[in-house]
Structure formats: structure tokens, C-alpha cells
Phi, psi and omega in degrees: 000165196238110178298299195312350208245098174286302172309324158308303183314304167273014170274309174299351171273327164293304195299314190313296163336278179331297178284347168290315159332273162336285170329294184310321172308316185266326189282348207270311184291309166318313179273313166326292171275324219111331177280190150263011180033091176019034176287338199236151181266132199298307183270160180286347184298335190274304178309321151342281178301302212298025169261344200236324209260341183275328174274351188269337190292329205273321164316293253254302199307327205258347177257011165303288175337278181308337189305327218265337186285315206252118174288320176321133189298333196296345208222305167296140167308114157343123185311317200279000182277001168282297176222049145294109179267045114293275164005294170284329166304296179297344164292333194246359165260327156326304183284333175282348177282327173296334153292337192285313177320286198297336198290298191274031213237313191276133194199138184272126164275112142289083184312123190118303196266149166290103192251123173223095190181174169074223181267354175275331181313334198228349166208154190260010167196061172346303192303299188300291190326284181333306167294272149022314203262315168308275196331309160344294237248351180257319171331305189303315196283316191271321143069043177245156242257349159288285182322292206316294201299308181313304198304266169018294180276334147337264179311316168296310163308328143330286172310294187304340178298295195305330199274298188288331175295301182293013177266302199309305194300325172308285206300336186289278175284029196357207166041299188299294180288345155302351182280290167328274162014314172263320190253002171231178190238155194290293189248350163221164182247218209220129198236019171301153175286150181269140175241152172257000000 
């Protein structure tokens, strides 16, 4: 493994965190309900992406590594995103945006209820913005034309994730969450001046 490449190394110890989280986060949900606590998705429209979101989350963990293990172009970090130093520089503000990112992550779901508090006051998908910002940031430090592509697909399933939630959620809390809606942004947030 290339000890030397410090930003790679600590993106992979932040994604791998993230997803033991997760992970931990469904078996904890799991033993509580009984279910599958909301790992297969209920509509089919979900079940669907989630055919395409299980190899890329199986990716997103596994090509850091090899970016860090494996000399083959396909899978190591490009020499010049090394040493180029703006290049590298920015690799070492990635990786701390990734930590900051795993840092801001652990959040309790309260099912059922319309949750606006928190990190929802300023965005209507807090979670997704977070992943999004990780993946980015794994995109910048590994920076091969597969990671790239993995990122791609990534922000689209997002999107399309986030797009189908806010349809259910309208139809679910109507008034409240149309409300909600208007005043906050999907994934970043909205800096209109506010009225009373």
C-alpha cells in the first residue's frame, strides 16, 4: 500500500467509516423493527436504481483501495494529480472536506415525521448534499476516468433519489411540505432574503 499518498489513505479510512456506519445504522434498525429497515426500497422506481446504486456504493468502497494498492492506469491515481502542487494541495483540502463530511453525517431518521430542524432547515436532503460532497472529494483524490464515471452516476441517482422522495413526501404531508419546499433547496441552501 502507498503510505506516502496521505490524502488517498484518508479518504479511505473516511469512506470505509462511512459505510461501516451505515452499515451499523441498518443492523441497529434491523434488530429494533424486524425489517429490513428501509435497505430494498418499497417503490419500484427505487428498487430499480437500487440495482445500479449496489455496485456503484461496492465501487465508490473498493477503487480507493486499489487507486492505493494497484499500479495498473486503470485503477492508480494519476502521477500528475500527485505532482502538480495546486493539484495536491487540493487533494489535501478533499480529504479534509471528507472528513468533515463523515463528521456531519451521523443523524438520527425519525420515521414518519416531517423533519425540518437541524441540518433540514437549509436543505431538504442533507444526507444526499453530504454524500455527494464525500463522493466529489473522492472523485478529486483518486481521480481516474472510472472514479470519475462512478461520481457521474452517483449525482444522478441522487438527484433522481431526491426528486422521487419529494414527490412521496408532498403527496404524504401536502401544505406543510410544499411550504417546506419553497424555502429551502434541494441539496444546497437558498440565501433569499427571508420574509415575515
Amino acid at each position: 500500500m502507498q503510505y506516502n499518498d496521505m490524502p488517498a489513505v484518508l479518504l479511505l479510512l473516511t469512506i470505509w467509516c462511512y459505510w461501516f456506519g451505515v452499515g451499523a445504522m441498518i443492523v441497529r434498525a434491523r434488530r429494533k423493527t424486524h425489517d429490513l429497515a428501509g435497505l430494498v426500497p418499497e417503490q419500484s422506481f427505487e428498487r430499480a436504481m437500487f440495482v445500479i446504486w449496489i455496485p456503484l456504493v461496492i465501487a465508490w468502497i473498493v477503487l480507493p483501495w486499489l487507486a492505493l494498492t494497484r499500479a495498473n492506469p486503470l485503477f492508480a491515481v494519476p502521477q500528475f494529480v500527485k505532482e502538480e502542487p495546486l493539484y495536491a494541495a487540493l487533494r489535501w483540502l478533499a480529504a479534509l472536506i471528507a472528513l468533515a463530511c463523515l463528521a456531519m453525517t451521523a443523524s438520527e431518521k425519525r420515521k414518519g415525521t416531517l423533519i425540518t430542524d437541524g441540518l433540514f432547515a437549509y436543505v431538504r436532503h442533507p444526507i444526499y448534499s453530504l454524500s455527494m460532497l464525500l463522493m466529489l472529494c473522492t472523485a478529486i483524490i483518486i481521480a481516474t476516468p472510472l472514479m470519475l464515471g462512478i461520481w457521474a452516476v452517483h449525482l444522478v441517482l441522487n438527484n433522481l433519489k431526491a426528486r422521487n422522495e419529494e414527490r412521496h413526501l408532498l403527496a404524504t404531508h401536502g401544505e406543510p411540505y410544499a411550504q417546506y419546499l419553497r424555502r429551502t433547496g434541494r441539496f444546497f441552501p437558498r440565501f433569499a432574503a427571508q420574509t415575515s
